[in-house]
PASEBA-1860 file (N, C-alpha, C; in nm, 3 decimals):
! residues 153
1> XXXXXXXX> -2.280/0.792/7.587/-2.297/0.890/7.482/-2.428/0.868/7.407 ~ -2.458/0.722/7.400/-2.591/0.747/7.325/-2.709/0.780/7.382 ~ -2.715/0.736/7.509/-2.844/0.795/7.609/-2.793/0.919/7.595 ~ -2.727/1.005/7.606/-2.695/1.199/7.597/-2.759/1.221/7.486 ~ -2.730/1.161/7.363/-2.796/1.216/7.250/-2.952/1.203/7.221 ~ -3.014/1.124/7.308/-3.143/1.164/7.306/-3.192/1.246/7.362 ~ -3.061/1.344/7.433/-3.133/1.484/7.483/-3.094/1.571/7.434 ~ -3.050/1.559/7.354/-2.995/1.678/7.245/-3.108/1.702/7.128
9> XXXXXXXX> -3.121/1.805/7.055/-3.182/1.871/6.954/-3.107/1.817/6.834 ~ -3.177/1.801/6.771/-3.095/1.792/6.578/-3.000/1.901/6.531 ~ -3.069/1.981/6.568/-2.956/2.104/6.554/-2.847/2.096/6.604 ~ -2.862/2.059/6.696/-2.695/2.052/6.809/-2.649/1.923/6.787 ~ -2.660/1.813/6.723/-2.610/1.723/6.641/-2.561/1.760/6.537 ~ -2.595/1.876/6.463/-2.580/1.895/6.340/-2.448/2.012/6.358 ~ -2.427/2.095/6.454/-2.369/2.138/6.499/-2.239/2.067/6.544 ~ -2.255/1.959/6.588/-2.127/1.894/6.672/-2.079/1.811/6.551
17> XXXXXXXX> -2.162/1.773/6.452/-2.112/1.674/6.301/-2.012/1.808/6.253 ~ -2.076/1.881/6.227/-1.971/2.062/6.137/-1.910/2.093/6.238 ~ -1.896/2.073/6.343/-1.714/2.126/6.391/-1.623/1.988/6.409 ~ -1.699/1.854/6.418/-1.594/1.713/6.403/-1.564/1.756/6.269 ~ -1.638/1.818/6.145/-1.572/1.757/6.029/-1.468/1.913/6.011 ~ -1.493/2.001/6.045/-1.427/2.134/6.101/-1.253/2.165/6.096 ~ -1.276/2.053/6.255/-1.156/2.000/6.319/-1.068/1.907/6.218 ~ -1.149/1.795/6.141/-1.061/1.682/6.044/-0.982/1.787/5.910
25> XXXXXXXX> -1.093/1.905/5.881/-1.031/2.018/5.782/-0.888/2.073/5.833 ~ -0.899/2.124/5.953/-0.825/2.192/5.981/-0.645/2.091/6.031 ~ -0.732/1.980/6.066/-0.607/1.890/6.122/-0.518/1.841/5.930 ~ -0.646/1.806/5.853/-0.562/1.800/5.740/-0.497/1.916/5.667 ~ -0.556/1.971/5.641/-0.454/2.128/5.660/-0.318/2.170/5.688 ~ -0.332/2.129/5.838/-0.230/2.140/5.891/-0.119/2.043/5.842 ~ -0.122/1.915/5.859/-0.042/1.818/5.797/-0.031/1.827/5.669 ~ -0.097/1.868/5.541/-0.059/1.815/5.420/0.000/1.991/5.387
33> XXXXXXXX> -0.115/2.053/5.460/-0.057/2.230/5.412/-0.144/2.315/5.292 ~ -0.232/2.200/5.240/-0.269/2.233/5.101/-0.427/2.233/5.098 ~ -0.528/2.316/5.070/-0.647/2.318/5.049/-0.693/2.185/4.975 ~ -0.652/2.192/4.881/-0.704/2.048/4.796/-0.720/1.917/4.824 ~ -0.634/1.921/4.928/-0.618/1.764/5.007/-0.723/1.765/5.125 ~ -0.805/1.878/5.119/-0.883/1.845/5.234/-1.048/1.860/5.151 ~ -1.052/1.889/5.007/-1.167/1.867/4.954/-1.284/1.775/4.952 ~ -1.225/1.685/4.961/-1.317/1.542/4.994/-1.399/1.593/5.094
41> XXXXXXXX> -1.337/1.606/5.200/-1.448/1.616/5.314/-1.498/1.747/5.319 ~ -1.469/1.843/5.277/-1.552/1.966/5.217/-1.643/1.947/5.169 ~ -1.640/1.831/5.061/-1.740/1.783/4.978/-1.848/1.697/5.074 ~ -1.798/1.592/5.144/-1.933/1.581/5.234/-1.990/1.656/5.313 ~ -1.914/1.750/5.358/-2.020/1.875/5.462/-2.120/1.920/5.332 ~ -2.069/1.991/5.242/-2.147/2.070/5.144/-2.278/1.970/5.145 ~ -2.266/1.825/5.093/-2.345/1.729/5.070/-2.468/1.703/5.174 ~ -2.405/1.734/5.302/-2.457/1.725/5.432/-2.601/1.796/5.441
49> XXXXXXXX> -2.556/1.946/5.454/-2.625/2.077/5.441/-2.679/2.120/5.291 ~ -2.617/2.206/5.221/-2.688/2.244/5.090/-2.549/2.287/5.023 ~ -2.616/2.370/4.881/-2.552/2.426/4.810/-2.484/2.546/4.800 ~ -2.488/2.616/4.903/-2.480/2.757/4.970/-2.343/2.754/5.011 ~ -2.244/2.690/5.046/-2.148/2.656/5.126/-2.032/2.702/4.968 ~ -1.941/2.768/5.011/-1.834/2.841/4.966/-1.756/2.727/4.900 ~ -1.700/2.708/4.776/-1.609/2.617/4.738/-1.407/2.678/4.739 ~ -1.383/2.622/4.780/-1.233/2.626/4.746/-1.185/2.725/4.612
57> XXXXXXXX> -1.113/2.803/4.629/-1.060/2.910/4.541/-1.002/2.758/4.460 ~ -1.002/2.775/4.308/-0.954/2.664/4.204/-0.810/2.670/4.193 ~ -0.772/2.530/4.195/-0.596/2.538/4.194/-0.548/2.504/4.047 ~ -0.437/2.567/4.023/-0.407/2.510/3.825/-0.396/2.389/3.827 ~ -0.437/2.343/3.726/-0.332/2.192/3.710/-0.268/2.206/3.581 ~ -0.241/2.076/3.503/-0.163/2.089/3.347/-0.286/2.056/3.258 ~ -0.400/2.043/3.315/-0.533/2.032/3.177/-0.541/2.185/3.109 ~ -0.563/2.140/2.983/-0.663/2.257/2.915/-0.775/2.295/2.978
65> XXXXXXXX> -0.797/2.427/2.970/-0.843/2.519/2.947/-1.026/2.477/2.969 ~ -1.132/2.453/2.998/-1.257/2.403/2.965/-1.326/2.544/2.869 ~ -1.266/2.611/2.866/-1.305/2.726/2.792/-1.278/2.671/2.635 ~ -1.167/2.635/2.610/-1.110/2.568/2.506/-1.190/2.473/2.454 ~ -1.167/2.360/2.545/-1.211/2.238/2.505/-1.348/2.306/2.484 ~ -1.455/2.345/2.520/-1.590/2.396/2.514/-1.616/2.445/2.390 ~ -1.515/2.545/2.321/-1.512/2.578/2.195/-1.502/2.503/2.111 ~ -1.392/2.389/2.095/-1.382/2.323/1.997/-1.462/2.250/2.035
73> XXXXXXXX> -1.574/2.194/2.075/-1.676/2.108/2.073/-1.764/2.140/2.049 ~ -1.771/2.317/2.045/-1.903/2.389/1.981/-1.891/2.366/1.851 ~ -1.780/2.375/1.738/-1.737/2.432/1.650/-1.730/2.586/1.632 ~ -1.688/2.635/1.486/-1.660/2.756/1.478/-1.776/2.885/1.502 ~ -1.816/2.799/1.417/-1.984/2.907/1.394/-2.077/2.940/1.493 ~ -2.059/2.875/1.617/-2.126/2.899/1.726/-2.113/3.092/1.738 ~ -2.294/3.103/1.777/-2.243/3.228/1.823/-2.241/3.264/1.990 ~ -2.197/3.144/2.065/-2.171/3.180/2.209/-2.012/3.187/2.228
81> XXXXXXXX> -1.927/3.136/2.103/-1.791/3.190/2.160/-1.726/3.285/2.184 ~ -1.725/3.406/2.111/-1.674/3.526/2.182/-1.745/3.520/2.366 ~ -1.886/3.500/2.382/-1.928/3.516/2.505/-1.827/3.438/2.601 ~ -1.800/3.282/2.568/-1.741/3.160/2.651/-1.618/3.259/2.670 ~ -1.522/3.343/2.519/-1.392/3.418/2.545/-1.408/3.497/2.674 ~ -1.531/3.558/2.684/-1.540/3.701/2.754/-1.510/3.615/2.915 ~ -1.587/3.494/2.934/-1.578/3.444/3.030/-1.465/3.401/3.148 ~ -1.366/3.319/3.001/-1.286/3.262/3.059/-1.192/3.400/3.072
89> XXXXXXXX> -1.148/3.537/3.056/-1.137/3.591/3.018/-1.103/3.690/3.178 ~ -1.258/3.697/3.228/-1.300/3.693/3.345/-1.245/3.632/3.436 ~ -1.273/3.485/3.416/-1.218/3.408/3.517/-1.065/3.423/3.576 ~ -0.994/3.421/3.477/-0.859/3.442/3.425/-0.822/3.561/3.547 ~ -0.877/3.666/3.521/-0.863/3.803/3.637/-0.871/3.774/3.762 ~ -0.968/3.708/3.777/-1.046/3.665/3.896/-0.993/3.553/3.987 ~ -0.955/3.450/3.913/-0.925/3.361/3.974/-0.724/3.344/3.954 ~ -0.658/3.369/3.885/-0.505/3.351/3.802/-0.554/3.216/3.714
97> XXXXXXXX> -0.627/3.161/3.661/-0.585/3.051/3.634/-0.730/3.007/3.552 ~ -0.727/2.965/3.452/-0.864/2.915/3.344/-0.945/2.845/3.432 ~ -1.051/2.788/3.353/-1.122/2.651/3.467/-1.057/2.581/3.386 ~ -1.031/2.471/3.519/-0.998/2.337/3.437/-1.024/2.232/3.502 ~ -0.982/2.111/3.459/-1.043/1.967/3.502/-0.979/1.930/3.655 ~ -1.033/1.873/3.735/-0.935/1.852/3.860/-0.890/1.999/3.962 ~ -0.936/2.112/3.929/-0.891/2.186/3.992/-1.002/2.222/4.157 ~ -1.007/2.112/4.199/-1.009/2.115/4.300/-1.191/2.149/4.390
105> XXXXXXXX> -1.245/2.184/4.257/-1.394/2.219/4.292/-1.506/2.123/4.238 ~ -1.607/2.150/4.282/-1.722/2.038/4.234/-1.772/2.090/4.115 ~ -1.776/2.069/3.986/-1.860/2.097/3.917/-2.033/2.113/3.938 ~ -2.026/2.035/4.013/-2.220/2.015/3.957/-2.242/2.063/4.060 ~ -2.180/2.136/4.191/-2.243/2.227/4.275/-2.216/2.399/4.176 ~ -2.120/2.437/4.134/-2.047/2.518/4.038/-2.176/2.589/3.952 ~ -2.236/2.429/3.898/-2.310/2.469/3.788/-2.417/2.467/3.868 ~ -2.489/2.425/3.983/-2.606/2.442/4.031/-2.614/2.600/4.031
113> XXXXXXXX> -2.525/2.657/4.131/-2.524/2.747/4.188/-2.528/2.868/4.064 ~ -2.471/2.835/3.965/-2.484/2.906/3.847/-2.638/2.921/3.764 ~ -2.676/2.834/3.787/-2.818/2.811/3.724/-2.904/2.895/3.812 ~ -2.930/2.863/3.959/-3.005/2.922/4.054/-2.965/3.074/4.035 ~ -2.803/3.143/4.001/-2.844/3.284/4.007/-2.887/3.303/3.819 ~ -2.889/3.247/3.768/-2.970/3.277/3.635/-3.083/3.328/3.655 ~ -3.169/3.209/3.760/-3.258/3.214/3.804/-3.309/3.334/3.804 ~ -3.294/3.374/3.982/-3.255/3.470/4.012/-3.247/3.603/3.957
121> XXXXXXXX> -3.162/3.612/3.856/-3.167/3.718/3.750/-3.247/3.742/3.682 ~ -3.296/3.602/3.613/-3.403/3.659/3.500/-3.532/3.704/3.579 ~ -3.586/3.665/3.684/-3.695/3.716/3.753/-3.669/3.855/3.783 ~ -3.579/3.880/3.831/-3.540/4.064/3.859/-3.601/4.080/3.756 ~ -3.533/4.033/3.550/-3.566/4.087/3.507/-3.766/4.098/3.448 ~ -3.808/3.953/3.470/-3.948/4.001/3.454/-3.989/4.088/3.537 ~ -3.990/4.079/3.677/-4.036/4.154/3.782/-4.037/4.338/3.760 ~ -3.914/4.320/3.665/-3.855/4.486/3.665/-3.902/4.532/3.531
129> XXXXXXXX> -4.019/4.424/3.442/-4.041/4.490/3.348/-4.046/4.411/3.181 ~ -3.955/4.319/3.217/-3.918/4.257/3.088/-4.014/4.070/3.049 ~ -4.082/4.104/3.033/-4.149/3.950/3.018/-4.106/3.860/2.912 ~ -3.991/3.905/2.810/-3.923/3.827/2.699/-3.820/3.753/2.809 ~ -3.790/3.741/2.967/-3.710/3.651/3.025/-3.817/3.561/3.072 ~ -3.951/3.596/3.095/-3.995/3.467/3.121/-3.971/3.305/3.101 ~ -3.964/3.326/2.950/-3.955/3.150/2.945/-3.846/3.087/2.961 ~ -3.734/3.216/2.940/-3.588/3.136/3.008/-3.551/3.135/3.106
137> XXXXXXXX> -3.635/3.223/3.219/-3.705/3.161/3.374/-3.767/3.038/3.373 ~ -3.818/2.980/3.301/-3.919/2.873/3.322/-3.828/2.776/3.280 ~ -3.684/2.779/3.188/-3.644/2.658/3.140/-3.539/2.633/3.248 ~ -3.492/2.787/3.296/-3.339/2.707/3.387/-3.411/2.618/3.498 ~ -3.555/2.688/3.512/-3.593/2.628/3.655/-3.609/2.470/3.601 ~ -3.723/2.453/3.480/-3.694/2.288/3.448/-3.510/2.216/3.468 ~ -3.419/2.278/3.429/-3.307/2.264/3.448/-3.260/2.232/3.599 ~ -3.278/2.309/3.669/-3.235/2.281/3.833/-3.285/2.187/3.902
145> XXXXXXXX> -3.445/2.205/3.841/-3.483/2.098/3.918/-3.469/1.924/3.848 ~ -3.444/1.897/3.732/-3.383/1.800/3.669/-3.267/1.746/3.723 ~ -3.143/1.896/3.769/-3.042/1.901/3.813/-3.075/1.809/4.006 ~ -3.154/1.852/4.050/-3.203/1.790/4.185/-3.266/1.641/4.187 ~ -3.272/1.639/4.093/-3.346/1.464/4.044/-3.244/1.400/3.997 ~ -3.101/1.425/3.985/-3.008/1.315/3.927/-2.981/1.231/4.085 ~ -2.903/1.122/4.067/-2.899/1.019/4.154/-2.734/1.069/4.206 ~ -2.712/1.078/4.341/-2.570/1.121/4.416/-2.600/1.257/4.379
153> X> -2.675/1.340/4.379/-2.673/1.459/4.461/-2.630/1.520/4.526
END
C-alpha cells in the first residue's frame, strides 16, 4: 500500500481520507442512530478541508438560551437587544429550538462563517453604492483574519 500511494495524486488521497471518514459517519450513525454522536469526526473532516462544509442541524439540550445569557451580560440599556430578540426569534422558526451550549455544532466555525457573510454583505453594500459600510468591511475583515490566527483552528 505504501509504494501505491506514491502513484496516486493528493487529490485522490484526499478523496479516499473523505469517504474512510464518510464510511466511520455513516457506520456511527447507524449504531448509535443519532447525528450528534458522530460530530467529532465531522469536526475533523471540516478541520481537514475548510469552513464551507455544512454543520449539523442543532439539537436542544436543558441550557439556556445564549440569546438570554447574551442579554443579561449586555445589561439593560444595550441597544442591540431587541436586535439579539429578533434573532433568537428567527432562530426559534428556523431551527425549533434557541442556540444553546452543547447543541451539537462548532461555534467558532458558526461564527467564522457568520463574519465572512458580513463580509460579504457589506461589500455588496459599498460596491452598490454605500461607502458608510466601508469601515465595517475593514473591521470584520481585521476580525476573521484575527479569527484565522488563533491557535487549533
Amino acid at each position: 500500500m505504501v509504494l501505491a500511494i506514491g502513484f496516486l495524486k493528493l487529490q485522490d488521497i484526499l478523496k479516499m481520507i473523505t469517504f474512510w471518514l464518510f464510511i466511520n459517519l455513516l457506520l456511527i450513525k447507524l449504531k448509535y442512530g443519532r447525528v450528534h454522536t458522530i460530530y467529532s469526526s465531522r469536526n475533523l473532516l471540516k478541520k481537514m478541508t475548510n469552513y464551507s462544509i455544512p454543520q449539523p442541524d442543532p439539537i436542544p439540550t436543558d441550557h439556556r438560551s445564549v440569546h438570554d445569557l447574551l442579554i443579561r451580560a449586555l445589561g439593560d440599556d444595550s441597544p442591540l437587544i431587541p436586535h439579539i430578540q429578533d434573532r433568537k426569534a428567527f432562530g426559534l422558526k428556523k431551527y425549533g429550538t434557541p442556540l444553546q451550549v452543547g447543541n451539537g455544532r462548532d461555534a467558532r466555525i458558526d461564527g467564522f462563517q457568520e463574519i465572512l457573510d458580513g463580509i460579504i454583505y457589506f461589500y455588496q453594500g459599498v460596491v452598490s453604492g454605500d461607502p458608510a459600510l466601508y469601515p465595517l468591511l475593514k473591521e470584520l475583515e481585521k476580525t476573521a483574519i484575527k479569527f484565522l490566527e488563533l491557535k487549533n483552528v
